[in-house]
PALO-674133 format. One record per atom (N, C-alpha, C): residue number from 1; chain; atom name; x, y, z. Coordinates in steps of 0.2 Angstrom, whole numbers. Each point is the difference from the previous one (the first is absolute). Layout:
BEGIN
NUM;A;CA;X;Y;Z
...
This chain:
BEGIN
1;A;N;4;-6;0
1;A;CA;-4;6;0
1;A;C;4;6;0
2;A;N;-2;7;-5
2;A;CA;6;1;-1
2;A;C;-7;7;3
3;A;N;3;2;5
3;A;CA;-4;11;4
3;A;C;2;4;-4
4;A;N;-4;3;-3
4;A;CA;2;6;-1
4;A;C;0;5;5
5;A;N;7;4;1
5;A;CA;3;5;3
5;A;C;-5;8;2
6;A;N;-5;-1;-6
6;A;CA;-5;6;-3
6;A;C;-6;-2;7
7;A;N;1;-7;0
7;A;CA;-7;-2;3
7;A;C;-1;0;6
8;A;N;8;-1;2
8;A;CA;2;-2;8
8;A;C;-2;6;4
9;A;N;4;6;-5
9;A;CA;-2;9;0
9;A;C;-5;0;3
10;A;N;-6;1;-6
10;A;CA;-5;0;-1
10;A;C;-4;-2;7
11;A;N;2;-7;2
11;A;CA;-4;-2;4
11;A;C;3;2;8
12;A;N;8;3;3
12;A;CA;-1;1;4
12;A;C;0;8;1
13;A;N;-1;4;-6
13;A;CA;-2;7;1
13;A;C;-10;0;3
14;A;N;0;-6;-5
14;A;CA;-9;2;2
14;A;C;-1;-3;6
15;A;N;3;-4;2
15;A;CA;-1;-3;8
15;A;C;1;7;4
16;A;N;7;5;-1
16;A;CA;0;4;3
16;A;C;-4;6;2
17;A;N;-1;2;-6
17;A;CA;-4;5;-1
17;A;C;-9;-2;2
18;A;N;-1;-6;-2
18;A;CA;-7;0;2
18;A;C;-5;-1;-7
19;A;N;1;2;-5
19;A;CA;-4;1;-6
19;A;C;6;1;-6
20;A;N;-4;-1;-6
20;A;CA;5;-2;-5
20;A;C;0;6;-3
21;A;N;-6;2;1
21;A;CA;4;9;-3
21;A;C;5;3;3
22;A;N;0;2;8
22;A;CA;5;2;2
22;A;C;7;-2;-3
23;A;N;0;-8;0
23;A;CA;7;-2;-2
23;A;C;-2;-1;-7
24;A;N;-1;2;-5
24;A;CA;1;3;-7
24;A;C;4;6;2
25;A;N;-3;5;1
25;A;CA;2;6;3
25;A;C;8;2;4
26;A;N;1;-5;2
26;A;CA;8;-1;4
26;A;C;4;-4;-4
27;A;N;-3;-3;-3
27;A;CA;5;-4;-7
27;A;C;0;4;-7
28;A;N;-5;4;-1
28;A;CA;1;4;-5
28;A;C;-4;-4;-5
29;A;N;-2;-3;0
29;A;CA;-4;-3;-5
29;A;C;-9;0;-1
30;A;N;-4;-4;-4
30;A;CA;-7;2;1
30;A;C;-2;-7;4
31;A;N;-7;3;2
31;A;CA;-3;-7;7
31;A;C;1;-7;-6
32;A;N;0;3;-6
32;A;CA;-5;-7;-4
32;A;C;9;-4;0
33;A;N;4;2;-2
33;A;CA;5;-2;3
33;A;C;2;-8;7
34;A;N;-1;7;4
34;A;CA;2;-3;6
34;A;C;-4;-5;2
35;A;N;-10;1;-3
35;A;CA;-3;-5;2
35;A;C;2;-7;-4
36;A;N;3;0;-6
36;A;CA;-1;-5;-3
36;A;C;7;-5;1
37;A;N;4;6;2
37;A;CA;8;-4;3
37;A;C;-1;-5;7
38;A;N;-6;4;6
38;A;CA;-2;-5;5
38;A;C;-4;-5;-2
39;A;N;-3;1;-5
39;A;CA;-6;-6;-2
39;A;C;3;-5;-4
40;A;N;7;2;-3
40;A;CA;4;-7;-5
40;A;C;6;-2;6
41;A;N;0;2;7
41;A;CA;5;-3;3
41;A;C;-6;-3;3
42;A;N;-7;0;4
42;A;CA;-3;-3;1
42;A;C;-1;-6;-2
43;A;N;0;0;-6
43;A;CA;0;-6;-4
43;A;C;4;-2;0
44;A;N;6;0;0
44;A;CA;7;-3;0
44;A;C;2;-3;5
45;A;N;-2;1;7
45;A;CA;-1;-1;6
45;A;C;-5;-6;1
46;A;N;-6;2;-5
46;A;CA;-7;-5;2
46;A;C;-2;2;8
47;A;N;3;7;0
47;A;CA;-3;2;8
47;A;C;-6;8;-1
48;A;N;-4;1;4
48;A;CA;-2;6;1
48;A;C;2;2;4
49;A;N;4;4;-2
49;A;CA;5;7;4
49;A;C;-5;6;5
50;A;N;-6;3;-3
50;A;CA;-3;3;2
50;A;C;-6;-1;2
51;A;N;-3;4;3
51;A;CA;-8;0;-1
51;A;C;-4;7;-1
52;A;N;1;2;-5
52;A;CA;-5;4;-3
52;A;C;-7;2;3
53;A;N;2;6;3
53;A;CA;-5;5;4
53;A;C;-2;5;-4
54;A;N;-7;4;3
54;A;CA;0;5;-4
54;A;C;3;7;1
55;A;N;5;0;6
55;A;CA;2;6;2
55;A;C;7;-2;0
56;A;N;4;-6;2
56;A;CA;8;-2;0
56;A;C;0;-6;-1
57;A;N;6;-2;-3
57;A;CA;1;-7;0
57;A;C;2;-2;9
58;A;N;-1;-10;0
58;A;CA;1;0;4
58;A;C;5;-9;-2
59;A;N;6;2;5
59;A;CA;3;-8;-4
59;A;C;-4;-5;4
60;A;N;3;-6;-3
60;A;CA;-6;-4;1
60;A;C;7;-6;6
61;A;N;-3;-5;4
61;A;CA;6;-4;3
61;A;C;6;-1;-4
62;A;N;-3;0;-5
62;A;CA;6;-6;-7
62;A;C;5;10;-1
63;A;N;-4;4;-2
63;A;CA;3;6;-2
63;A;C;5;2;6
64;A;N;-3;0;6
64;A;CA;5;3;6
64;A;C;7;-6;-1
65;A;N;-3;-4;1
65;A;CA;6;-6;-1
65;A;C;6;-1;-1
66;A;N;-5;3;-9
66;A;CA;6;1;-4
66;A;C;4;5;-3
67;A;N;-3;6;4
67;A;CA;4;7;-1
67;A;C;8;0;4
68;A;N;-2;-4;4
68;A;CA;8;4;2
68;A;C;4;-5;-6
69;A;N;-2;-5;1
69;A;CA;4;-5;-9
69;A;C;3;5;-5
70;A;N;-6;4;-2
70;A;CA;2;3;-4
70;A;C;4;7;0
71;A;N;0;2;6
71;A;CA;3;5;1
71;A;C;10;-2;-2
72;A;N;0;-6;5
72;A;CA;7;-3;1
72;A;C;2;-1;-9
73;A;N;-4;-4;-2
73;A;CA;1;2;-9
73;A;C;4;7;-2
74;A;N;-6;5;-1
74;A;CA;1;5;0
74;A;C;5;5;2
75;A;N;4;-3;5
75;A;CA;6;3;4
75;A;C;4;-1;-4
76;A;N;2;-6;1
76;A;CA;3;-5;-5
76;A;C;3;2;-6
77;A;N;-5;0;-4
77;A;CA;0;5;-7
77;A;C;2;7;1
78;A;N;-1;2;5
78;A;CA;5;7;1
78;A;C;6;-1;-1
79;A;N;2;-2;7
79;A;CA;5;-3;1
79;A;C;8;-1;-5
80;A;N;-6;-5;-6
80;A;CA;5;-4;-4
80;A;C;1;7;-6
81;A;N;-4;4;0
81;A;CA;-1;6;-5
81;A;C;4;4;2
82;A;N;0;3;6
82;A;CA;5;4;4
82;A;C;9;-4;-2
83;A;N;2;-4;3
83;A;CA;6;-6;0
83;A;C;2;0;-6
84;A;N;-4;-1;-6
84;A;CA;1;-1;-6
84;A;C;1;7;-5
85;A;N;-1;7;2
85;A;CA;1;7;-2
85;A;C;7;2;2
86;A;N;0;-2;10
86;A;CA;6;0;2
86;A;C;8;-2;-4
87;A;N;-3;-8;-2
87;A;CA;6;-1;-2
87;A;C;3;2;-8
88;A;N;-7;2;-1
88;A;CA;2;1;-9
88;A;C;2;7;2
89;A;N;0;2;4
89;A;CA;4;8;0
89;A;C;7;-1;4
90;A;N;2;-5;-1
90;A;CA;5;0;3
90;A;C;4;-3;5
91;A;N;-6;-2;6
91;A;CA;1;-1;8
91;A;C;3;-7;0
92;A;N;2;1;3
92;A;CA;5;-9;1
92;A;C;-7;-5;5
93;A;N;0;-6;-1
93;A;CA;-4;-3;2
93;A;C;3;-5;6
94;A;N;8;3;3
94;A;CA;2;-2;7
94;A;C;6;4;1
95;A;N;-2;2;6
95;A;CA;7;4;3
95;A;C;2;-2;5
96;A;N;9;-2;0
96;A;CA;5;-4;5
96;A;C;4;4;5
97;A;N;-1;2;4
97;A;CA;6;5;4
97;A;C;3;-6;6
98;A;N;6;1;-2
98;A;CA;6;-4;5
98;A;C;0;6;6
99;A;N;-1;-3;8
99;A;CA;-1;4;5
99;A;C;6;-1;5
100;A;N;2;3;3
100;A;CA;5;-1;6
100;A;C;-6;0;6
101;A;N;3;-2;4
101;A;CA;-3;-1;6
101;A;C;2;8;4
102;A;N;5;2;-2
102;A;CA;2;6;2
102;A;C;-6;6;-2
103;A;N;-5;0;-4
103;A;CA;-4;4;-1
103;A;C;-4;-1;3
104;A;N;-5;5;4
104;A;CA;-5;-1;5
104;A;C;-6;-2;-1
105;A;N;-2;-6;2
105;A;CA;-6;-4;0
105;A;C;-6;6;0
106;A;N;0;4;4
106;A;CA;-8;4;-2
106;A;C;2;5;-5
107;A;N;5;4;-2
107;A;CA;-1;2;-8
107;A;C;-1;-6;-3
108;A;N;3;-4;-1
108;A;CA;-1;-6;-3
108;A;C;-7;-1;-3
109;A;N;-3;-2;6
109;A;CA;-6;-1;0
109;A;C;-3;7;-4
110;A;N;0;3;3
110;A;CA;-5;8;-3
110;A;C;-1;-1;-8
111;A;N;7;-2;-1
111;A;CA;1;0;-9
111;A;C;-6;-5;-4
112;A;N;1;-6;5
112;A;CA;-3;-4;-4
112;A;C;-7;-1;2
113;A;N;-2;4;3
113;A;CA;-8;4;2
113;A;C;-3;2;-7
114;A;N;7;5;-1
114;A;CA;-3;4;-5
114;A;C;2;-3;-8
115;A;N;5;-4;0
115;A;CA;0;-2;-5
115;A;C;-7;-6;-3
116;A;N;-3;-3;5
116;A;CA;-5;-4;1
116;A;C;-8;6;-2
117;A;N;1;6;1
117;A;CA;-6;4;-3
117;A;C;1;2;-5
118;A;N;7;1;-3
118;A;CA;-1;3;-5
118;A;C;2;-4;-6
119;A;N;2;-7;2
119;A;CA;-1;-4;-7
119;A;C;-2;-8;4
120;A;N;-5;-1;0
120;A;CA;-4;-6;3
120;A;C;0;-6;-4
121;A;N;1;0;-7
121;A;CA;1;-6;-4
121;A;C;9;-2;0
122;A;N;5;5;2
122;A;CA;6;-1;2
122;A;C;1;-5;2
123;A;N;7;-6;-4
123;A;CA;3;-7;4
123;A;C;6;4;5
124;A;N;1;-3;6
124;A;CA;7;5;3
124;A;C;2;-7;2
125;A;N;5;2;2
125;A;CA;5;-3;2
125;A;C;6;2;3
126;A;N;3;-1;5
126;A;CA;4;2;7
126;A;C;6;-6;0
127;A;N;7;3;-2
127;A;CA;4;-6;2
127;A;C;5;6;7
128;A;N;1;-5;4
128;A;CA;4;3;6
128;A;C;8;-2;-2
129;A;N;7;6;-2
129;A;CA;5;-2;1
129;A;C;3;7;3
130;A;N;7;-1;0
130;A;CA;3;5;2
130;A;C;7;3;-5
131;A;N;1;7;1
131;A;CA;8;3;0
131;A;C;-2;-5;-10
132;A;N;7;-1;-2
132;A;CA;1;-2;-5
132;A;C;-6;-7;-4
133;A;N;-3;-3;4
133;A;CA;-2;-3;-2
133;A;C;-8;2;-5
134;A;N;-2;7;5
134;A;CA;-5;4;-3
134;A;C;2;3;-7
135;A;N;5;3;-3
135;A;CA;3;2;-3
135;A;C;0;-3;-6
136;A;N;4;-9;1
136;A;CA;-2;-5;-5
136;A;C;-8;-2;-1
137;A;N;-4;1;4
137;A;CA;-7;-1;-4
137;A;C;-1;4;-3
138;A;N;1;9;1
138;A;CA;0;5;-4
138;A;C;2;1;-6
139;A;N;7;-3;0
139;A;CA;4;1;-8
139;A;C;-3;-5;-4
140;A;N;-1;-7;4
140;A;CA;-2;-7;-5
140;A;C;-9;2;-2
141;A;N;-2;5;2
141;A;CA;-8;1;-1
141;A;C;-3;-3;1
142;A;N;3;-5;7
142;A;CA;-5;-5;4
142;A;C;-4;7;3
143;A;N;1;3;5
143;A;CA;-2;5;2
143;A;C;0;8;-4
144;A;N;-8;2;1
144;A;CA;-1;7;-2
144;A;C;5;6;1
145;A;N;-2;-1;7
145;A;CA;2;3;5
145;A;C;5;-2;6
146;A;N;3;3;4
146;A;CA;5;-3;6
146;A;C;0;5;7
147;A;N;-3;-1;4
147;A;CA;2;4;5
147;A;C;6;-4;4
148;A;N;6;7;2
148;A;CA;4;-4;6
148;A;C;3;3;4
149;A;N;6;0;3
149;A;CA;1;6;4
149;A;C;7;2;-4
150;A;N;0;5;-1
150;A;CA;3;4;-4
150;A;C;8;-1;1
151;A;N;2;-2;-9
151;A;CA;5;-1;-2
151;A;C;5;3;2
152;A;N;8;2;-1
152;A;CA;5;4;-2
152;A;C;1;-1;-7
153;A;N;1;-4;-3
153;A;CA;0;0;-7
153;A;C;-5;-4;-2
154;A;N;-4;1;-8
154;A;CA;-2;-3;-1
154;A;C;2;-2;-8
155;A;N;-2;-8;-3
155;A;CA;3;0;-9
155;A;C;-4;8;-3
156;A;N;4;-1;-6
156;A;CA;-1;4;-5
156;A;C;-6;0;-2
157;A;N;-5;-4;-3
157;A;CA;-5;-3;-1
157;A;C;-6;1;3
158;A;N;-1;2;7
158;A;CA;-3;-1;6
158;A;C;-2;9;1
159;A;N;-6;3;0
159;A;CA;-2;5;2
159;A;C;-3;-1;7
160;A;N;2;7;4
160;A;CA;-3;-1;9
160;A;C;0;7;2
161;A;N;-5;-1;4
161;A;CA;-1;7;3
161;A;C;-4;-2;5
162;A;N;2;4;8
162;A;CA;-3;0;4
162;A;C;-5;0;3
163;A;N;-4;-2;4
163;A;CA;-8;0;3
163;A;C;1;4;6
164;A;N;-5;1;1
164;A;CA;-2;4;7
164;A;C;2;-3;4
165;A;N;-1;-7;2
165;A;CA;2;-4;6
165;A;C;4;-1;1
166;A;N;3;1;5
166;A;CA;8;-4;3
166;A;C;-2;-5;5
167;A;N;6;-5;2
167;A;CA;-1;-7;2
167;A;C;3;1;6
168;A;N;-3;-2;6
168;A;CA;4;0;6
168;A;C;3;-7;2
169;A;N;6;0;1
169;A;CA;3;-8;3
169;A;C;3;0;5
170;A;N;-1;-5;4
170;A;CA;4;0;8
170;A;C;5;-5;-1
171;A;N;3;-3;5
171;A;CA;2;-5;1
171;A;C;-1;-3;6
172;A;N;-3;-8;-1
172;A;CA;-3;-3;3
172;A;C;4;-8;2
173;A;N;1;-1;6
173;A;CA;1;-10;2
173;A;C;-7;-1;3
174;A;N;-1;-6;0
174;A;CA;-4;-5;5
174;A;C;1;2;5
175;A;N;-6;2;5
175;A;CA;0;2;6
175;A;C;4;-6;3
176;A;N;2;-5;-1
176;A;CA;4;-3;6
176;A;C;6;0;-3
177;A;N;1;4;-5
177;A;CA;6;0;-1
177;A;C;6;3;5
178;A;N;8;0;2
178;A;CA;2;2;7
178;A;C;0;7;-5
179;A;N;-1;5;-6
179;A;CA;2;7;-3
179;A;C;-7;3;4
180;A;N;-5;-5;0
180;A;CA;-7;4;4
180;A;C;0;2;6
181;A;N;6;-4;5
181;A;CA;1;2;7
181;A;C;5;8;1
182;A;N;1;2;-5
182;A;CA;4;4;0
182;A;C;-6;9;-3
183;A;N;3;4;6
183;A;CA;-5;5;0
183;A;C;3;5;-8
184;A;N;7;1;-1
184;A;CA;2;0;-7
184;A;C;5;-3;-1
185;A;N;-1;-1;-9
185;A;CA;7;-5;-3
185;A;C;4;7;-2
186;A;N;8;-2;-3
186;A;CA;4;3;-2
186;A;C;3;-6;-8
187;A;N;2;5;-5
187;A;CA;3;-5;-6
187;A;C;5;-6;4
188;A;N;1;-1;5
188;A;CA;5;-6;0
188;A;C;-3;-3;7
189;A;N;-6;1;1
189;A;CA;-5;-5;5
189;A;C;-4;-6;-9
190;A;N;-1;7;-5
190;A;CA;-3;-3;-5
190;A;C;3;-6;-3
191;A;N;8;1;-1
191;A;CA;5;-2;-3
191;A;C;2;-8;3
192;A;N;-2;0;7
192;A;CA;0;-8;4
192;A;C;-6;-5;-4
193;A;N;-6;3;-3
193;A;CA;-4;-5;-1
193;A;C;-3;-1;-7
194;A;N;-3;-4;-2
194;A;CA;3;2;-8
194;A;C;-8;1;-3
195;A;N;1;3;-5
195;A;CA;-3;7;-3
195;A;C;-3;-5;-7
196;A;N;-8;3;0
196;A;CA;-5;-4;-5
196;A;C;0;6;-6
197;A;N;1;-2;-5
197;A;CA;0;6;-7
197;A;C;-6;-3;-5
198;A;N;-1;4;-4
198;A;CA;-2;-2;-7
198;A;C;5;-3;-3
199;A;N;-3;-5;-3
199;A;CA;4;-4;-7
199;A;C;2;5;-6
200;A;N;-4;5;-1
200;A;CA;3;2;-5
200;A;C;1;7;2
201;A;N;5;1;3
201;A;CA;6;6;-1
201;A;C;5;1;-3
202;A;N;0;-5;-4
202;A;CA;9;2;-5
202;A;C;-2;5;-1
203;A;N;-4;3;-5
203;A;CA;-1;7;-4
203;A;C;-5;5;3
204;A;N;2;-1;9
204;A;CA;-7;3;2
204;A;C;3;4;4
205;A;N;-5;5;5
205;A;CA;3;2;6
205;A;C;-5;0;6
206;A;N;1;-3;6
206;A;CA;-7;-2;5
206;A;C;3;6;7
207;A;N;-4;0;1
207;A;CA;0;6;9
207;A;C;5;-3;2
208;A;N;2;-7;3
208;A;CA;4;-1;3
208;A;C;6;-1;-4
209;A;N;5;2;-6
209;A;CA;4;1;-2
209;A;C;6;0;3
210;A;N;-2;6;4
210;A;CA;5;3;5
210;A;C;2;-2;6
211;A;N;-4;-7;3
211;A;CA;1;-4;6
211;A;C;4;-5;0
212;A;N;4;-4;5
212;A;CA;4;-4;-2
212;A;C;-2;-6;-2
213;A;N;2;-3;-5
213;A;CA;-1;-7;-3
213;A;C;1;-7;4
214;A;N;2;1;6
214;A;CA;-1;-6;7
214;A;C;7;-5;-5
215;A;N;6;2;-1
215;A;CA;5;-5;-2
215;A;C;-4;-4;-4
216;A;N;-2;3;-5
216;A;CA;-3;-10;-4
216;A;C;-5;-2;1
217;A;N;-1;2;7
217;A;CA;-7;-4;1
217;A;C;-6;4;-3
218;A;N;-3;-3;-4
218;A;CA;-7;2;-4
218;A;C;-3;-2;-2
219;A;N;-6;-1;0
219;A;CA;-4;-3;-1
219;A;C;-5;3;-7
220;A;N;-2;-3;-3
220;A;CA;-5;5;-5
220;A;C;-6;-3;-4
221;A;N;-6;5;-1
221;A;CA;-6;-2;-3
221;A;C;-2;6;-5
222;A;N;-4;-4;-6
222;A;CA;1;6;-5
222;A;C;-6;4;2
223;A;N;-5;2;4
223;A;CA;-5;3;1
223;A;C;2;2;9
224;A;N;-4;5;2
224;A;CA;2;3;6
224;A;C;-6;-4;6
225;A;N;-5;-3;-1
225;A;CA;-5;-6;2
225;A;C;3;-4;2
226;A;N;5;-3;-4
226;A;CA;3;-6;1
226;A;C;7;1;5
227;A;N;1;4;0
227;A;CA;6;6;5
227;A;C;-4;1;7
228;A;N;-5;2;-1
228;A;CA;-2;3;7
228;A;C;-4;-11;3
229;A;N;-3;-5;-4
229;A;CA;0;-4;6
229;A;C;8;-2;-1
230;A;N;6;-1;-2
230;A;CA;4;-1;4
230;A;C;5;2;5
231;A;N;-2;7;-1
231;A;CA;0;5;6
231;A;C;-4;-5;6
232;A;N;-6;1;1
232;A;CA;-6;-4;4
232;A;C;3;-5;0
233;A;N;3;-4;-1
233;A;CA;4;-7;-1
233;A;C;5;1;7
234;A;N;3;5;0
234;A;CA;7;1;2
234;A;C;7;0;0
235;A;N;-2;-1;-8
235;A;CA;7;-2;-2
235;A;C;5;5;0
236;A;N;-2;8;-3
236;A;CA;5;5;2
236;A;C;-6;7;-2
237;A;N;6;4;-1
237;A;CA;-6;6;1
237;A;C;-2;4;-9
238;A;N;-3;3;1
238;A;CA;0;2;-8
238;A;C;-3;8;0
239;A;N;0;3;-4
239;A;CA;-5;7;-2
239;A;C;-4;-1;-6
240;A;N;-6;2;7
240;A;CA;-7;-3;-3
240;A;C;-4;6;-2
241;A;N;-3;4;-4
241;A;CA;-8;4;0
241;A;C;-4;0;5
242;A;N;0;3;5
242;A;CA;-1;2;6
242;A;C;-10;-2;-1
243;A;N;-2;1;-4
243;A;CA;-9;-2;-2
243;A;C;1;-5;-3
244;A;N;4;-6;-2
244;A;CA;-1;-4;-2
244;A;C;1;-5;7
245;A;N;4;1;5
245;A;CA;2;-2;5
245;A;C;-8;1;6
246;A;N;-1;6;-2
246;A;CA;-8;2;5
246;A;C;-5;-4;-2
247;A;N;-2;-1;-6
247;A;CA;-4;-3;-6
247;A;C;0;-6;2
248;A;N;6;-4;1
248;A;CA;1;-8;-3
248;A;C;7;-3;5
249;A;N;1;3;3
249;A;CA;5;-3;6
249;A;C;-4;-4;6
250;A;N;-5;2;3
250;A;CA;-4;-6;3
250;A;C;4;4;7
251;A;N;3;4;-1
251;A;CA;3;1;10
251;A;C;6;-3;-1
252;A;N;2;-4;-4
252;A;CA;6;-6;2
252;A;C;7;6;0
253;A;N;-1;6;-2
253;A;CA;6;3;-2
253;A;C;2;5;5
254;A;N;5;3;1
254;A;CA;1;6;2
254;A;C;4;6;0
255;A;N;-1;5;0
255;A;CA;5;3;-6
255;A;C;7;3;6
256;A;N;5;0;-5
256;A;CA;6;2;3
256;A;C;0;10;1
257;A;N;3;0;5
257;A;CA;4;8;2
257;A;C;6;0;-5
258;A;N;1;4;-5
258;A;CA;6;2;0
258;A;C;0;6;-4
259;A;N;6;6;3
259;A;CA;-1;5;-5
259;A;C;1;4;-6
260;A;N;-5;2;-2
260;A;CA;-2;1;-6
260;A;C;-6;-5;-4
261;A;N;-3;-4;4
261;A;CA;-4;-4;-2
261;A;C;-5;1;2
262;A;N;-7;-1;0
262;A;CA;-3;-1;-7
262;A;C;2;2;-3
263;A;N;0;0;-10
263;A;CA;1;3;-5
263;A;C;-5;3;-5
264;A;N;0;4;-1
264;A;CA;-6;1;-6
264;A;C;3;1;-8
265;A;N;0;-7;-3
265;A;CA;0;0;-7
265;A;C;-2;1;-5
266;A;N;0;2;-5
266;A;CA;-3;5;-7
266;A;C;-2;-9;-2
267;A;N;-6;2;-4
267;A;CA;-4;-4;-5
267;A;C;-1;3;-7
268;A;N;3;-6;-5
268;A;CA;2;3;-5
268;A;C;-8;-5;-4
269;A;N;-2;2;-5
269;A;CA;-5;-4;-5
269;A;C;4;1;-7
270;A;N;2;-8;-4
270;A;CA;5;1;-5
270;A;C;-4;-2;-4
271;A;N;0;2;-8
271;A;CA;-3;-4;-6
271;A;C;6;0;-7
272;A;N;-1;-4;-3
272;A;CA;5;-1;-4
272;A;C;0;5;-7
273;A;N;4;4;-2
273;A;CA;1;5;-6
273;A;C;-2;-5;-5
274;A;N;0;-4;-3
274;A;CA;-1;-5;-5
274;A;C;-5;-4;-1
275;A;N;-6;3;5
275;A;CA;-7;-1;-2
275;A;C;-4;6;1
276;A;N;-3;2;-4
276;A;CA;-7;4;2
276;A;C;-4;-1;5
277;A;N;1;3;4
277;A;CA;-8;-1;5
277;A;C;-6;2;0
278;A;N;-4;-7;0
278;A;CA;-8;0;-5
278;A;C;-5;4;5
279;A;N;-4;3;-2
279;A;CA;-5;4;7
279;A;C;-3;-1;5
280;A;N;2;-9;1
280;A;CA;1;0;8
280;A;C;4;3;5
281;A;N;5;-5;-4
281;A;CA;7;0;3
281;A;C;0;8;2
282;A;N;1;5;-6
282;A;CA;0;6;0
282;A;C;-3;6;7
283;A;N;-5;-3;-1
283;A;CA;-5;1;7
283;A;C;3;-1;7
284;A;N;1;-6;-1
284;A;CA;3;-1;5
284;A;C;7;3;4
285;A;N;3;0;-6
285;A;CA;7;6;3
285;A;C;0;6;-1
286;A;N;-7;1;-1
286;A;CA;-2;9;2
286;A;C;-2;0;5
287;A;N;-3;-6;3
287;A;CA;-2;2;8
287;A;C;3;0;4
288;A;N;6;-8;0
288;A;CA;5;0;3
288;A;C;5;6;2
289;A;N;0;7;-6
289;A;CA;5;3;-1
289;A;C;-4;6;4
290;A;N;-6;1;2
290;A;CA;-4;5;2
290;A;C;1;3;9
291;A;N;4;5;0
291;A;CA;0;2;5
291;A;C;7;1;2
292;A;N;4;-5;-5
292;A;CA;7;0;-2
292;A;C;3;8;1
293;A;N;6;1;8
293;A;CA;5;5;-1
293;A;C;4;2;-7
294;A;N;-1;5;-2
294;A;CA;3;2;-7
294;A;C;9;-5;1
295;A;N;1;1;4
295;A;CA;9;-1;2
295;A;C;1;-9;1
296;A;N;-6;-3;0
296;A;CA;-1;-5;2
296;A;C;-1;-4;-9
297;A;N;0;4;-6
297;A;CA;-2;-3;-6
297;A;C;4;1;-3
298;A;N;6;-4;0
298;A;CA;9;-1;-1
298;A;C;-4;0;-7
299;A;N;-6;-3;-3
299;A;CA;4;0;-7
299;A;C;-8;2;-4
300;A;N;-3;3;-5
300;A;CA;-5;3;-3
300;A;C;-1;-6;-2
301;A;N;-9;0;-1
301;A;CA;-2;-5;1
301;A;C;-2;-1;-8
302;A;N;0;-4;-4
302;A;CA;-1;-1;-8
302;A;C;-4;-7;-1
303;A;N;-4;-3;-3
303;A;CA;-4;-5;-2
303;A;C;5;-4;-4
304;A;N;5;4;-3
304;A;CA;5;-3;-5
304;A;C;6;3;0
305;A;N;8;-1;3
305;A;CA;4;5;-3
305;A;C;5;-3;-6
């Protein structure tokens, strides 16, 4: 059985309104129209939709029933008409952003609020990595976009500019660790027990850069999650994003004294020079970029350099 789209109209303007003039009227069309679009879905159905009064229509068990039915059609067919305009004019049909954990969960969240209203038929998708690893998504155009905390050098290839947000990091042992009995550490308290890093720092630079590397002993995970439970583990101590520790630590953490610590890190969003960025993506690094210190946008931002 094949509905017409005219009928389905037809039949839930006039449920709406009450009378098939009114809904001629709202659809632009003549009554003899609209009566005749509900009386050939009538038939189509083998149901009587209405019952014919002499002042308003009234639907009938079978018509109320089946109105919300058709409404969901009807959306539907929006829907697919909207999505299908969308893409012939250009709009990418999924957009990938490689995230660092170093980026704050409720911006985070805010974005994907809004990018949830403003494109509803959107496929997305969220890969978590860090430092270089981000970077490699971006250039290979596994990833759109890259948020991470911000480079010193970046490839040739590789466009970035700053976001509003900076990342806070502490450093944290397992509360039974013997660094937690101490009211403050110093670089050579730190230096006795051995130190948890990202995997991928060859071409990177992380907040604790500058603390000692524990002779050798290191330990390393490519994501900062997998850093902080084995921190929670005990194994040694690490620098963690002080809200992802808040967020998803469980208590088991606790953060060290030492001066000049906490830190607050710039957060960089990168996209690669050697792709276009299609109208989502686009979007999306307008908003990320919004509220952005002039001093803070090392590089002008282009779709394409």
């Amino acid at each position: 059985m094949n509905l017409s789209p005219d009928s389905l109209q037809a039949f839930a303007q006039a449920a709406s309104c009450g009378s098939l003039s009114a809904a001629a009227r709202r659809l632009g069309k003549s009554q003899s129209t609209i009566s005749e679009a509900v009386a050939r879905l009538e038939l189509d159905l083998g149901i009587e939709l209405f019952e014919r009064g002499p002042r308003r229509l009234q639907l009938t068990e079978a018509g109320s029933s089946l109105l919300a039915h058709a409404e969901e059609v009807l959306a539907a067919s929006d829907r697919l008409t909207r999505h299908a305009a969308n893409l012939a004019a250009g709009q990418e049909a999924k957009l990938t952003l490689a995230l660092s954990d170093a980026y704050q969960p409720k911006q985070y969240q805010a974005r994907l609020v809004e990018l949830d209203q403003r494109f509803p038929d959107l496929e997305f998708e969220c890969l978590i990595a860090e430092h270089a690893d981000v970077l490699d998504l971006v250039n290979q155009g596994r990833a759109h976009l890259g948020l991470l905390a911000a480079q010193p050098n970046y490839p040739p290839d590789i466009a970035h500019a700053g976001v509003a947000a900076n990342a806070e990091f502490g450093l944290f042992v397992a509360r039974e660790h013997p660094l937690a009995r101490q009211k403050s550490v110093t670089n050579e308290d730190l230096a006795n027990w051995r130190v948890l890093r990202l995997s991928s720092v060859a071409s990177s630079e992380t907040p604790a850069d500058d603390l000692p590397g524990s002779g050798g002993r290191c330990w390393s995970a490519p994501d900062y999650l997998l850093l902080q439970e084995m921190a929670a583990l005990g194994f040694g101590w690490a620098a963690l994003p002080r809200e992802l520790v808040t967020n998803h630590g469980g208590g088991l953490l606790q953060e060290l004294q030492l001066p000049g610590w906490p830190r607050h890190v710039p957060v960089d969003v990168a996209w690669s020079r050697q792709r276009e960025l299609r109208p989502v993506a686009a979007w999306l690094l307008g908003r990320l970029l919004e509220g952005t210190a002039p001093q803070r946008e090392r590089n002008a931002v282009h779709l394409r350099s």
